[in-house]
TILUMMI-207389 format. One record per residue: residue in three letters; chain; x, y, z of N, C-alpha, C in turn. Coordinates in steps of 0.1 Angstrom, whole numbers. Layout:
R    r  c    nc1    nc2    nc3   cac1   cac2   cac3    cc1    cc2    cc3
R  ALA  A      X      Y      Z      X      Y      Z      X      Y      Z
...
END
This chain:
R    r  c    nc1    nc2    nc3   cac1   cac2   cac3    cc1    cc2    cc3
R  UNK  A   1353   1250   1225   1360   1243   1215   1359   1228   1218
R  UNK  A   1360   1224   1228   1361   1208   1234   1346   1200   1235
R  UNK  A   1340   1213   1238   1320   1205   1237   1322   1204   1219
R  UNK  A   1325   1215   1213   1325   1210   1195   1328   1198   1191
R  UNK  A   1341   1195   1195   1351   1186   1196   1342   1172   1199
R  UNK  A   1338   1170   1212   1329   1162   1216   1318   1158   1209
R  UNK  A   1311   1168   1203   1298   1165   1195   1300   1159   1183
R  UNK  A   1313   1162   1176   1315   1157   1164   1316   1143   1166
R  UNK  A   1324   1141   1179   1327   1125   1181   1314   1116   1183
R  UNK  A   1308   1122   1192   1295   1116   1195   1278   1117   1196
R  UNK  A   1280   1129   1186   1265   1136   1180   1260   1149   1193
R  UNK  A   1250   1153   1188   1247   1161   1194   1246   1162   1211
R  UNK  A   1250   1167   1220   1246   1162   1231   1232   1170   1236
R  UNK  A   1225   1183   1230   1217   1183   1231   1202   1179   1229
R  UNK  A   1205   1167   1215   1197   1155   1211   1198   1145   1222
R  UNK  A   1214   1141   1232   1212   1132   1245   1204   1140   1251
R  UNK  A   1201   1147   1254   1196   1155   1271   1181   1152   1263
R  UNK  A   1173   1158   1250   1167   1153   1247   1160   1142   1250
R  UNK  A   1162   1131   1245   1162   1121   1246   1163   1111   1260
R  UNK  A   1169   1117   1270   1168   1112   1285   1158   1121   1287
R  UNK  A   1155   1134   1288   1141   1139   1291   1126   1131   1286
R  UNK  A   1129   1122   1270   1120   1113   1268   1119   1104   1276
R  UNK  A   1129   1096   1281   1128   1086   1285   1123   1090   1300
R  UNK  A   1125   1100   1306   1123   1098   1320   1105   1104   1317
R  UNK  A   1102   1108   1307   1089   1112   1308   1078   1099   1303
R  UNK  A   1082   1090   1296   1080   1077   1294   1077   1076   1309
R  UNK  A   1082   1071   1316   1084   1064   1327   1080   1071   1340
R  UNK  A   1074   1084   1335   1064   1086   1343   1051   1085   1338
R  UNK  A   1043   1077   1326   1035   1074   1326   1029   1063   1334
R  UNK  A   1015   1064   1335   1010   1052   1338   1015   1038   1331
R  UNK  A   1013   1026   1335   1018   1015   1333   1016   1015   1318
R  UNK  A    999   1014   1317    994   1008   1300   1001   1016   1293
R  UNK  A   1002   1029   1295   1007   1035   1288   1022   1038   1287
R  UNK  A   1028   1037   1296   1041   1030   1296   1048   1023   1282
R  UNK  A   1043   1011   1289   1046    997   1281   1041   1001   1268
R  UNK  A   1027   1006   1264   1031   1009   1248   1041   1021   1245
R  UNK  A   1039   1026   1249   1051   1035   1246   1064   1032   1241
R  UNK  A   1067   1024   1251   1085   1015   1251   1075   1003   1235
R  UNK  A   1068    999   1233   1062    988   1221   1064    996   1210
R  UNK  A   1058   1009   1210   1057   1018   1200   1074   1024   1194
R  UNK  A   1083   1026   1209   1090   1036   1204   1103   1020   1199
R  UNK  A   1103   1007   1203   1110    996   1195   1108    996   1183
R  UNK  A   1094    994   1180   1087   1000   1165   1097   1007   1155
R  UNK  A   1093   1021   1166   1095   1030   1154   1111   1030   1156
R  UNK  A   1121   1026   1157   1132   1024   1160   1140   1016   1144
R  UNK  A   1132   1003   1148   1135    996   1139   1126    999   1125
R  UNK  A   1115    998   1130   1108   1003   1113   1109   1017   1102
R  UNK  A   1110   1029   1113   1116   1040   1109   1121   1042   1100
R  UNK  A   1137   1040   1101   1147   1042   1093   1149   1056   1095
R  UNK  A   1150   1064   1108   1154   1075   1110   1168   1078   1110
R  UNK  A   1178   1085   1102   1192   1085   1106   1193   1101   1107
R  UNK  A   1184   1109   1111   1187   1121   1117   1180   1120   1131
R  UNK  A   1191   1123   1142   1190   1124   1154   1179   1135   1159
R  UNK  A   1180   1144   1154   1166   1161   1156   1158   1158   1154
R  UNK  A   1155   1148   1146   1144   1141   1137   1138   1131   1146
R  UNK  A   1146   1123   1152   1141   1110   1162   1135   1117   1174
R  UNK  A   1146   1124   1179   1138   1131   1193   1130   1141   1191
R  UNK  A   1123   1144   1180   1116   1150   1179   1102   1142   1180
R  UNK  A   1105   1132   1172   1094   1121   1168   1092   1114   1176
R  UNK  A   1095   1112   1188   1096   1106   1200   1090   1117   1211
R  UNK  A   1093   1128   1209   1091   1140   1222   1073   1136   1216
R  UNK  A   1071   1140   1201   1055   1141   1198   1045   1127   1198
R  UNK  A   1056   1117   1201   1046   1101   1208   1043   1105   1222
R  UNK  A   1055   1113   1228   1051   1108   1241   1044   1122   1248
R  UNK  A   1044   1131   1239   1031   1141   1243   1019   1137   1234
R  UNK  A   1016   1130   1235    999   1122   1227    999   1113   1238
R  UNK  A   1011   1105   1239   1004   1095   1256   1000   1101   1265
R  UNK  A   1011   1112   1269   1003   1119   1281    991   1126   1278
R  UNK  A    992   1128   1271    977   1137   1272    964   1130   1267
R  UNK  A    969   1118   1262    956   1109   1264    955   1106   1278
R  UNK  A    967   1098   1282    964   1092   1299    961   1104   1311
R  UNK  A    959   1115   1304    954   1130   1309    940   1128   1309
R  UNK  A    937   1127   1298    920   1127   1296    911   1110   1294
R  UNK  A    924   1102   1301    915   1091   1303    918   1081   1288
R  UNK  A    918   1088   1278    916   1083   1265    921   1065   1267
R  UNK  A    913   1055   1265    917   1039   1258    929   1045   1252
R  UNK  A    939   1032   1252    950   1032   1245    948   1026   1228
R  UNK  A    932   1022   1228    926   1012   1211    922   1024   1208
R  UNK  A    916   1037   1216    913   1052   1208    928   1059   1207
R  UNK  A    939   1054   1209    949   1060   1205    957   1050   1194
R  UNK  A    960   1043   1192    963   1033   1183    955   1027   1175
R  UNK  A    943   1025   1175    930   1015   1168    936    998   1171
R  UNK  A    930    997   1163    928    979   1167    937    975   1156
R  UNK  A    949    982   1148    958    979   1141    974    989   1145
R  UNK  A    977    985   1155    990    996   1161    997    996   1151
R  UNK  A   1001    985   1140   1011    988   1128   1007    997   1121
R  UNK  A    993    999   1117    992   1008   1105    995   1026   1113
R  UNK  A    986   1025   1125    990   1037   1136   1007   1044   1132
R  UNK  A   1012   1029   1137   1027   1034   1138   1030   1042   1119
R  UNK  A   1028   1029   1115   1027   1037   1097   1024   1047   1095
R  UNK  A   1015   1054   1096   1009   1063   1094   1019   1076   1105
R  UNK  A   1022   1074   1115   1033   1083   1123   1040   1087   1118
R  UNK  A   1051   1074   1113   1062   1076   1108   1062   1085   1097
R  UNK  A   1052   1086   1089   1054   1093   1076   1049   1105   1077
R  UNK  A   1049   1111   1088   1048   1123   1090   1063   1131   1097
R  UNK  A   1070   1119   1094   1090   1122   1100   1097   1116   1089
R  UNK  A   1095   1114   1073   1101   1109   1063   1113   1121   1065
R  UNK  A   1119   1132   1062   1123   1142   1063   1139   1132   1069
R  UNK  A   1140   1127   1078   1150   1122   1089   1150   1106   1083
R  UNK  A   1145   1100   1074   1146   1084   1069   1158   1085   1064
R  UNK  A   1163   1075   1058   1178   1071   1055   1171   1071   1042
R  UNK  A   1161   1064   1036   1153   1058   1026   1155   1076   1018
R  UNK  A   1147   1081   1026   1145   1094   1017   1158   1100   1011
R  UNK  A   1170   1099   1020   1182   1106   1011   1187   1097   1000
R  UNK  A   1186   1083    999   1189   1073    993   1181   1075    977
R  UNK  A   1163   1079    983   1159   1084    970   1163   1094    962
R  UNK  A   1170   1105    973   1174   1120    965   1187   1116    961
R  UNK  A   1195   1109    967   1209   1105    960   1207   1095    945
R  UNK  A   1194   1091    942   1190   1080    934   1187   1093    918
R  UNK  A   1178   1100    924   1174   1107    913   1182   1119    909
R  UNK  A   1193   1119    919   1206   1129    917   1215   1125    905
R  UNK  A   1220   1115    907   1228   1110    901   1222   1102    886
R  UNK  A   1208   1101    886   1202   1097    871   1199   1110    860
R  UNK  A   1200   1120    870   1200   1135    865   1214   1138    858
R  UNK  A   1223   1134    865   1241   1136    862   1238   1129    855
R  UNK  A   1235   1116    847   1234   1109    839   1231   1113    824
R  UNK  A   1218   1121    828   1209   1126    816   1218   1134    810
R  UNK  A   1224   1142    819   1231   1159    815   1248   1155    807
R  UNK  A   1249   1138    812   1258   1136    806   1258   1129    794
R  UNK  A   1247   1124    792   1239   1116    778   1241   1127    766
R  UNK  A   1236   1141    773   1229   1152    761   1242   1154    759
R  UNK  A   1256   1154    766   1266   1164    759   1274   1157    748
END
């Protein structure tokens, strides 16, 4: 009852444990790959617009299993990013729209223009 209690107040705690498992596996990368990592995951923070938490540490768990396993096989960090990291990151992100604030904002947009129409006809 009191873990319930707890989550409601402060989100999921198994999204925190999550989420410190990212970070400690960050930080066991090698440096280069480190540091983009922490570049990538400011990025996608701020650029995002993620406001589902399952959604972030998910999207984070699947950045930071592509670092390792590039810094596994050696892979350049320009063969994992290209020589434009914005569009990279772009291109991420929209594969986690599902968890954007944007996206409910559009379903709340075309909800309520719907309620609109159905109130026009009557």
């Amino acid at each position: 009852m009191a873990a319930k209690w707890i989550e409601w107040m402060t989100g999921s705690l198994e999204e925190k444990r999550q989420y410190r498992d990212y970070k400690a596996r960050v930080g066991r990368l090698p440096r280069p790959y480190r540091d983009a990592a922490r570049a990538l995951e400011r990025y996608l923070l701020y650029a995002g617009g993620i406001a589902k938490g399952d959604v972030l540490v998910r999207m984070l768990d699947d950045l930071v299993s592509l670092l390792e396993q590039s810094a596994a096989a050696g892979t350049p960090l320009r063969a994992v990013v290209g020589e434009e990291p914005v569009e990279f990151v772009e291109t991420f992100i929209a594969n986690y729209t599902d968890g954007q604030w944007a996206q409910k904002e559009r379903a709340r947009l075309n909800n309520a223009i719907a309620d609109a129409e159905r109130e026009e006809g009557s």
